[in-house]
C-alpha positions as CSV (number, residue, x, y, z in Angstrom):
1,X,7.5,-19.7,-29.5
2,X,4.2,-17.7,-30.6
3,X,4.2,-14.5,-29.3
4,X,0.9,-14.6,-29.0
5,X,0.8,-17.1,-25.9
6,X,2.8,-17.8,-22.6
7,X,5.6,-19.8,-22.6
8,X,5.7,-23.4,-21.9
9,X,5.6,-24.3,-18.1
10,X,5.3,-20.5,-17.7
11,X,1.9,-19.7,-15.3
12,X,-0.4,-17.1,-16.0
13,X,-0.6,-14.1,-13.8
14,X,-4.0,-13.8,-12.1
15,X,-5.2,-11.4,-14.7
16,X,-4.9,-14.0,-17.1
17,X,-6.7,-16.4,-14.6
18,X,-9.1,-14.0,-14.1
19,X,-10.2,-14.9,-17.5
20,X,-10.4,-18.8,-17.5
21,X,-7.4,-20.9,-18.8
22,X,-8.9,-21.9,-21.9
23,X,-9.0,-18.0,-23.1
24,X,-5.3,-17.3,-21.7
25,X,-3.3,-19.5,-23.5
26,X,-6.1,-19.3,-26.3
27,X,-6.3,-15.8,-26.7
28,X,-3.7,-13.0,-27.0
29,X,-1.4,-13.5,-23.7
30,X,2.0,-12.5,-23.4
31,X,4.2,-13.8,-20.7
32,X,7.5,-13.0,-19.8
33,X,10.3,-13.5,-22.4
34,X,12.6,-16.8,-21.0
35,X,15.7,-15.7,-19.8
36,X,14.4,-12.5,-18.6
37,X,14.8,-12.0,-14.4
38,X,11.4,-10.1,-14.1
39,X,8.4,-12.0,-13.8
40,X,6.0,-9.6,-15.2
41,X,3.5,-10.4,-17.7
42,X,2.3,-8.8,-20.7
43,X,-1.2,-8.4,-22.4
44,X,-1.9,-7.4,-26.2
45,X,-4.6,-4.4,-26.3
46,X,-7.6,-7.0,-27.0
47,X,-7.0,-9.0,-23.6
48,X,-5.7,-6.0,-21.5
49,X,-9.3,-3.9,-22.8
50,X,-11.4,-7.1,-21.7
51,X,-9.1,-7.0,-18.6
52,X,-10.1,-3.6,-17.7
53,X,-13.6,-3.7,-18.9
54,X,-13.3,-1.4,-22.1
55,X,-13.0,-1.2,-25.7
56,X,-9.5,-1.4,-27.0
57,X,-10.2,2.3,-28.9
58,X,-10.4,3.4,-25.5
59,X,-6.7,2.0,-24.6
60,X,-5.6,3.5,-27.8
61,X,-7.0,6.7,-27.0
62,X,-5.7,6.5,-23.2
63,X,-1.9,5.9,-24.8
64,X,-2.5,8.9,-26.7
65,X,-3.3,10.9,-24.1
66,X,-0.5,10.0,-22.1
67,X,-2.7,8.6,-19.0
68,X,-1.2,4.9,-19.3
69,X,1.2,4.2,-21.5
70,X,2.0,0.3,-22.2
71,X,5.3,-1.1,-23.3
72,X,6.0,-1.1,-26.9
73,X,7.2,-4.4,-29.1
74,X,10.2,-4.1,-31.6
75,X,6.8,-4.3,-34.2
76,X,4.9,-1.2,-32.5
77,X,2.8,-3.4,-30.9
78,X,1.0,-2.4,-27.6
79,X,2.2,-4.7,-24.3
80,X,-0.1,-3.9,-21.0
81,X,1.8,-5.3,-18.0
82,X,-0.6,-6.0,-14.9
83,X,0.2,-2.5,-13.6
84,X,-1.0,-1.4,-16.4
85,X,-4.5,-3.2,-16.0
86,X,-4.6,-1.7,-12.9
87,X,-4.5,1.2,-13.4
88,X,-6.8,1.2,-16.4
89,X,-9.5,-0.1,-14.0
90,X,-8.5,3.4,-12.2
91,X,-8.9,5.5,-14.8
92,X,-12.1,4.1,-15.3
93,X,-13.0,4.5,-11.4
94,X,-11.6,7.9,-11.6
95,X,-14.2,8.8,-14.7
96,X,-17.5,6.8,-14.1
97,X,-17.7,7.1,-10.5
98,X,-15.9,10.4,-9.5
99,X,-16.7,12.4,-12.1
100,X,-13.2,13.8,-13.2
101,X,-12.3,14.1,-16.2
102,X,-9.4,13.2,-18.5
103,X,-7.2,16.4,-18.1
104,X,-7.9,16.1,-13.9
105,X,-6.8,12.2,-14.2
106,X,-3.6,12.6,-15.7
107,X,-3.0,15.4,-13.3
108,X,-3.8,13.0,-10.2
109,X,-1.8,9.8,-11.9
110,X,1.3,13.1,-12.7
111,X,1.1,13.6,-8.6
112,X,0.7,9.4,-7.8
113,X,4.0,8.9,-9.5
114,X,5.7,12.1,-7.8
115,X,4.8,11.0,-4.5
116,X,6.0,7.5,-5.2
117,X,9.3,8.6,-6.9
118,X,9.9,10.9,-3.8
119,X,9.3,8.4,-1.3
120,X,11.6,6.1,-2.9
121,X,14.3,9.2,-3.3
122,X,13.5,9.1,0.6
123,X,13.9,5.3,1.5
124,X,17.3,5.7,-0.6
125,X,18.6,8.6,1.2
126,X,17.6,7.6,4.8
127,X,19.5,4.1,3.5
128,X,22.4,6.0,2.7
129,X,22.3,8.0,6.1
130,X,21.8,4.9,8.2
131,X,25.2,3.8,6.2
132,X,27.2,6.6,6.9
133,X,26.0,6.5,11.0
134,X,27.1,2.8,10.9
135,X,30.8,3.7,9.7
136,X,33.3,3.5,12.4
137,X,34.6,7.2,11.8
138,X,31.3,9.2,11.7
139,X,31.6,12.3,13.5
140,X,28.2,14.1,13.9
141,X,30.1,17.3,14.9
142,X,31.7,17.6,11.8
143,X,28.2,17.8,10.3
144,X,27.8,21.5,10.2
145,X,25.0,22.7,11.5
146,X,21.3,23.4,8.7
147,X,20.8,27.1,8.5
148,X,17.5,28.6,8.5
149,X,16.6,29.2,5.0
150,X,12.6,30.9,5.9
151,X,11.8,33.6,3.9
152,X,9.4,36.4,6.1
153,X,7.2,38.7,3.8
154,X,7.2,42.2,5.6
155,X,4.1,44.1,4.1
156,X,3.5,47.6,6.1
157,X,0.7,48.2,7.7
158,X,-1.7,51.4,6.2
159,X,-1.8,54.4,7.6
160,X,-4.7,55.7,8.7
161,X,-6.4,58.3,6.9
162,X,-7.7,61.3,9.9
């Protein structure tokens, strides 16, 4: 199989749609190996950069950085997944018509994943409560009871001079 094209009865995603059939199967498309369960697709830097609308120095320069890192290849090679289109398109939103720059981006993609990461941590552990509450010897009163854990900053108050 060339790597260099999707696989044979494989579909382009709609990024690769997006650019006419003739150029995805033509140009530098990456589908998903066979065999594989995820249905992702993957882009070389030339068709992920035309993709997003840049120059593929730019994607370089973005990996470096650290603000979207693609997939590597056994070779070295870069492999943009559609995520990774995506959110190339918001870095560039970010810059052009925001106004933030670079450093201020990565901070806000840093955050994006936090927040995602701990939403998920709460899906899992409201799963996992849900499961204990469904088991037939759940006691909520052995469930001791959450302490207060505030912390109260006492700062005296001046006294006044006479």
């Amino acid at each position: 199989m060339d790597p260099k094209r999707a696989p044979e009865g494989g579909s382009a995603g709609p990024a690769a749609r997006a650019m006419g059939p003739e150029a995805a199967a033509q140009h530098d498309h990456v589908g998903p190996r066979e065999g594989r369960q995820s249905s992702t697709e993957y882009f070389v830097i030339s068709v992920a950069a035309q993709l997003a609308g840049m120059h593929a120095q730019t994607l370089r320069t973005y990996d470096r950085l650290g603000l979207v890192t693609p997939q590597r290849t056994s070779g070295g090679g870069r492999r943009y997944s559609e995520r990774d289109v995506e959110l190339l398109r918001e870095v560039q939103r970010l810059s052009q018509d925001e106004g933030v720059n670079l450093a201020g981006i990565k901070r806000i993609i840093e955050l994006t994943n936090q927040v995602t990461e701990l939403q998920q941590r709460l899906v899992e552990l409201t799963a996992a409560l849900e499961r204990e509450r469904a088991r037939p010897d759940y006691r909520p009163e052995l469930i001791p009871p959450q302490r207060n854990t505030a912390l109260v900053v006492w700062q005296p108050r001046h006294r006044r001079q006479r």
